[in-house]
Backbone bond lengths (Angstrom), bond angles and torsions (degrees), N, CA, C in turn:
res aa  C-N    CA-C-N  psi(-1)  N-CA   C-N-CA  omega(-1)  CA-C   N-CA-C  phi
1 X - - - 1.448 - - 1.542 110.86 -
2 X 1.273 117.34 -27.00 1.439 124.57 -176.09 1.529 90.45 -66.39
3 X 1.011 112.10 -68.18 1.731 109.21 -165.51 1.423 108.93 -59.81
4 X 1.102 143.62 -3.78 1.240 142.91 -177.97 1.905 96.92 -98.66
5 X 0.853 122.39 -40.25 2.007 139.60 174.80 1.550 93.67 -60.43
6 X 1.225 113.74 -50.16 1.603 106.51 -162.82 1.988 99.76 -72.17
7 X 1.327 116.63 -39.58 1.107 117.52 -157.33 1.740 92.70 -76.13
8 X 1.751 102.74 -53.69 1.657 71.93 -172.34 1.472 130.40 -79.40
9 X 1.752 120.48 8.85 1.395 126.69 156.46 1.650 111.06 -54.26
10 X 1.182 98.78 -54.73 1.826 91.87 170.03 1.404 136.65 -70.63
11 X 1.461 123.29 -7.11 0.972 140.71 144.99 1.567 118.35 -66.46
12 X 1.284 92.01 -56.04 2.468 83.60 166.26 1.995 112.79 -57.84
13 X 1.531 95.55 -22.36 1.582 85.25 170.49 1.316 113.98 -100.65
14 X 1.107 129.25 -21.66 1.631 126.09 145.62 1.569 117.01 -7.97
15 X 1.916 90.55 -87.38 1.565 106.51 -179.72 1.362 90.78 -45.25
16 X 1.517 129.64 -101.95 1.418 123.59 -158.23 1.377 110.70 -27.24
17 X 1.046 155.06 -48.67 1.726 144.44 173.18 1.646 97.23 -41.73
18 X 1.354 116.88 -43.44 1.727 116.49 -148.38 1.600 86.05 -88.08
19 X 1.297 130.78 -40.61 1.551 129.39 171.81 1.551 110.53 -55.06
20 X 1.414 117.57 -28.48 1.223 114.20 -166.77 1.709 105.16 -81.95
21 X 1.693 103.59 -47.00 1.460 103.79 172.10 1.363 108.52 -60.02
22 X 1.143 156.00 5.30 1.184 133.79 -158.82 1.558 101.58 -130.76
23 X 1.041 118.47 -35.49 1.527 139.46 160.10 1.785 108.73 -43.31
24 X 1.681 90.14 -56.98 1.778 85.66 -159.72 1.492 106.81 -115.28
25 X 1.160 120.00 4.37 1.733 123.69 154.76 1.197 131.63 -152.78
26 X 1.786 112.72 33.84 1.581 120.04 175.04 1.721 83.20 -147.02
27 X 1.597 127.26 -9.98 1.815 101.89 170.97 1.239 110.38 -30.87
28 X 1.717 139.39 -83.51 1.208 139.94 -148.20 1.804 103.86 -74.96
29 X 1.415 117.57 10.78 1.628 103.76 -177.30 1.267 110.18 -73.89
30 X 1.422 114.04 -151.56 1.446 117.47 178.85 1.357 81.67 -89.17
31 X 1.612 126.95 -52.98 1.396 142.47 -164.02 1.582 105.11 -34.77
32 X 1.332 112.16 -54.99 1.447 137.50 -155.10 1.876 93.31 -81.17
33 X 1.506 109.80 -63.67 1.448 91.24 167.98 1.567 152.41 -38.55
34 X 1.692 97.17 -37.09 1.303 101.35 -169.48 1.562 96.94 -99.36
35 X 1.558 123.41 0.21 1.670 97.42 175.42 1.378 102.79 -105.77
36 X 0.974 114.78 -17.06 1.792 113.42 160.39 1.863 107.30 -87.79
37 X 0.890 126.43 38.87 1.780 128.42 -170.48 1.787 94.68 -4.63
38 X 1.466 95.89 100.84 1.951 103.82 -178.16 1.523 83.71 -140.32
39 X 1.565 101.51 156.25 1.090 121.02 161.47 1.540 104.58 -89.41
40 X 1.477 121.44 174.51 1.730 125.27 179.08 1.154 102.70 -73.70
41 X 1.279 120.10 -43.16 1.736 115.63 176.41 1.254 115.49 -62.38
42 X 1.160 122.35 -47.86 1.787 125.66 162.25 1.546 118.02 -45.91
43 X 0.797 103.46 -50.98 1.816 114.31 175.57 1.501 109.12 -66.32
44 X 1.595 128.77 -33.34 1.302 129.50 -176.83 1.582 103.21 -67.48
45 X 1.338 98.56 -55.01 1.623 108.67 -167.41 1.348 106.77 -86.76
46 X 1.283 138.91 26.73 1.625 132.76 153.46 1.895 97.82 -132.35
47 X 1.192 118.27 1.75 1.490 105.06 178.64 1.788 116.72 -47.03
48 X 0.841 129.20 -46.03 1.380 142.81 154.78 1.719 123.07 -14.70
49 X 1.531 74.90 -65.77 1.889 89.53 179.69 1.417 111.07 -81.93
50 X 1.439 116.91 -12.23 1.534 116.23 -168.04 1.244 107.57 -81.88
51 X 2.084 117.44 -30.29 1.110 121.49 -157.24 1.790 96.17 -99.27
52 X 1.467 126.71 -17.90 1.151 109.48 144.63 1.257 139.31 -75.73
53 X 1.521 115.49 4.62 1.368 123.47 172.52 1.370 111.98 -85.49
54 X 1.137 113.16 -11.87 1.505 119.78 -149.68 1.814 99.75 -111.12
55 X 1.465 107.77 -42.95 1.276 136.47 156.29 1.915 95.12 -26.79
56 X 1.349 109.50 -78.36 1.822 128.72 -175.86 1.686 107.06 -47.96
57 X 1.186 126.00 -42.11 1.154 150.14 163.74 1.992 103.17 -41.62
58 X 1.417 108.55 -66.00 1.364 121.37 -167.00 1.826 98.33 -68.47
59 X 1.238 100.88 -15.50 1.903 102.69 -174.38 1.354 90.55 -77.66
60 X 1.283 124.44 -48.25 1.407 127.54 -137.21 2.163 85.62 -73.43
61 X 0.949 112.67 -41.02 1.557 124.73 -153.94 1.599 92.05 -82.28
62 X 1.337 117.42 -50.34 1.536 109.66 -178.32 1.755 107.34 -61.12
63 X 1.540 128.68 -37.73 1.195 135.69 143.18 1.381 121.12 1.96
64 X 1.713 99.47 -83.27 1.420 113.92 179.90 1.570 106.58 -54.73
65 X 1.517 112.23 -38.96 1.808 95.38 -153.38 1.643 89.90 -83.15
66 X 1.367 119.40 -37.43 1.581 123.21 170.75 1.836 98.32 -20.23
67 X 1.350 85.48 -76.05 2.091 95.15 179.59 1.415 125.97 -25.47
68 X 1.551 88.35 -47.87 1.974 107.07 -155.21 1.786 85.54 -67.21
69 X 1.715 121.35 -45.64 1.398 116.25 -128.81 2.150 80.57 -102.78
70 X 1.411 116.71 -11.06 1.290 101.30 166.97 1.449 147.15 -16.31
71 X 1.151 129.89 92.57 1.852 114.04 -159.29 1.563 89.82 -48.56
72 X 1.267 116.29 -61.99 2.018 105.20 -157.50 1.476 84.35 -70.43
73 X 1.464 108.44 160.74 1.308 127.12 -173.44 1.588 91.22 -124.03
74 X 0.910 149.65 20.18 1.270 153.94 148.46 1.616 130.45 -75.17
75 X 1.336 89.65 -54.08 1.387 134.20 154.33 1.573 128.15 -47.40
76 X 1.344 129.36 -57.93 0.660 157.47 -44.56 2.468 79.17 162.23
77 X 1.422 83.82 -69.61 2.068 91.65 173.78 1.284 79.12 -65.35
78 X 1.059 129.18 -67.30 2.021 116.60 -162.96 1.276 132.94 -46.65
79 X 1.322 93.24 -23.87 1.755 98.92 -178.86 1.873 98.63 -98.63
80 X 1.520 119.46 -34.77 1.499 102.07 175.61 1.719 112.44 -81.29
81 X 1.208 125.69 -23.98 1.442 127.00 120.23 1.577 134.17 8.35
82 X 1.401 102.65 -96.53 1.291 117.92 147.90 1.899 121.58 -13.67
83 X 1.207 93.54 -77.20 1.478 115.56 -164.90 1.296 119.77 -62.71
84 X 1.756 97.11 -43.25 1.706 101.57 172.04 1.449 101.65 -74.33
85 X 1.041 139.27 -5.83 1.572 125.35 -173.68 1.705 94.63 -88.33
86 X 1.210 100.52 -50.14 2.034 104.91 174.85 2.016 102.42 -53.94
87 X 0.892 118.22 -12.10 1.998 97.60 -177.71 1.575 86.93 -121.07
88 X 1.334 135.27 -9.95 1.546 119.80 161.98 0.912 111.50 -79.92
89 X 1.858 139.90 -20.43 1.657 137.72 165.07 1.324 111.24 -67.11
90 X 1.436 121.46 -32.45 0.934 140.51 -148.26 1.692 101.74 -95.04
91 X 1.097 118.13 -51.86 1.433 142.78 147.10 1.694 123.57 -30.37
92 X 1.531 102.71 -32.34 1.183 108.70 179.60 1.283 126.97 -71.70
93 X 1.748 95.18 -56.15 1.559 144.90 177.78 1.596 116.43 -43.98
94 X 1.924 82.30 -55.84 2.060 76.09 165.83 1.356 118.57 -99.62
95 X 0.973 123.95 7.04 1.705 124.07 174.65 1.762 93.03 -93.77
96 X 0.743 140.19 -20.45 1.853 136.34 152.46 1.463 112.31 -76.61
97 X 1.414 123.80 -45.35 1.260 109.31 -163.80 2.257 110.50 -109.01
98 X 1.514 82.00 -0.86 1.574 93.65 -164.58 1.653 119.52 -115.26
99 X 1.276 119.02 -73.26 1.040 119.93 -166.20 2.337 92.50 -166.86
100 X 1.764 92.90 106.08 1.565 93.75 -175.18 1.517 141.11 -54.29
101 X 1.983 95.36 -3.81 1.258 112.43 -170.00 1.795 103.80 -84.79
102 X 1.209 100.44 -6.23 1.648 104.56 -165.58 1.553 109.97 -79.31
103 X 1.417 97.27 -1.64 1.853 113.13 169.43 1.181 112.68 -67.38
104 X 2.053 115.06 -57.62 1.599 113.66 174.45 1.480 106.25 -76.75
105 X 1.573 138.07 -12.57 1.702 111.07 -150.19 2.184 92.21 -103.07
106 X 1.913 104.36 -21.91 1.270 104.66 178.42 1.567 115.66 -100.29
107 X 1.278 93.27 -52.76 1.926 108.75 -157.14 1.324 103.39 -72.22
108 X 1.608 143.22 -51.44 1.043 136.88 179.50 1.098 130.51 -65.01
109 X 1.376 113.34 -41.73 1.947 119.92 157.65 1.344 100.76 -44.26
110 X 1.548 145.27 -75.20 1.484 146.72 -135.37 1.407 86.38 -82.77
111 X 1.436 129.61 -49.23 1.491 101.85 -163.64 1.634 102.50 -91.03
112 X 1.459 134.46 18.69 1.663 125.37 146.78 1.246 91.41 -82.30
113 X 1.631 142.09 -58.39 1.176 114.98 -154.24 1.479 112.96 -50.14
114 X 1.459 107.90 -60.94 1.666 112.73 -177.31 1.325 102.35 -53.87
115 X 1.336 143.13 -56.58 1.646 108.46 174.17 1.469 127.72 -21.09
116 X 1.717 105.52 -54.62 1.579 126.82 -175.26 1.275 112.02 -69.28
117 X 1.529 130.93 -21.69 1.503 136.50 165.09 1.573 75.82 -62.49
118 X 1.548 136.85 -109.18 1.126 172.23 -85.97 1.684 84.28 -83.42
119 X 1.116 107.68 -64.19 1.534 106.20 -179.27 1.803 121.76 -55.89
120 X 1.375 112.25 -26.61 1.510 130.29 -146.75 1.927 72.50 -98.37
121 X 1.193 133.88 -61.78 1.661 132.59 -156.96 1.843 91.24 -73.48
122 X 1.084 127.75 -12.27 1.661 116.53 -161.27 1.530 91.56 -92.37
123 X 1.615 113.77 -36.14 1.480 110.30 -169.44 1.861 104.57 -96.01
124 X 1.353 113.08 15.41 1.669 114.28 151.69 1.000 116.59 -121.76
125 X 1.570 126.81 19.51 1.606 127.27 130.84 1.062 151.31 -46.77
């Protein structure tokens, strides 16, 4: 079960890497338009804020791998722990204030993974 926790923590930092590219050098693409549904003028005039959004995104993922590559492995659940609790707030925030799909594509992945941390550290107790 541990190895199954570790893989899909790096997979939640996956996505966040792929949010980050897409945020801070595919916002204005076609790519960048249609998964944020923006018009080009919309995308021109928030490119700025997207690529510091996207920037927050790249924290969240170095986070997770910070966790994964922890020498204590105790330690180590706390900090990927940590992190998934920061993109499930985070998850919340813009699926209320942003776009409602950001409930299934952020918040529900991070809080199974952290179950699967949570479950994976109880059975190396």
């Amino acid at each position: 079960m541990q190895r199954a926790a570790r893989i899909a923590v790096g997979l939640i930092a996956l996505l966040h890497v792929y949010i980050l590219v897409l945020e801070m050098f595919l916002w204005e693409t076609e790519r960048g338009l249609k998964a944020f549904a923006m018009t080009p003028e919309f995308a021109a005039q928030t490119s700025v804020l997207a690529s510091n959004q996207g920037l927050y995104n790249g924290f969240l993922a170095a986070g997770l791998v910070f966790g994964l590559a922890y020498t204590d492995p105790k330690a180590g659940r706390h900090i990927q722990l940590f992190f998934l609790g920061c993109i499930v707030v985070a998850g919340i925030f813009g699926a209320v204030t942003a776009k409602p799909s950001i409930l299934f594509i952020q918040t529900l992945p991070a809080l199974a993974v952290a179950a699967l941390v949570l479950l994976a550290g109880k059975q190396r107790a």
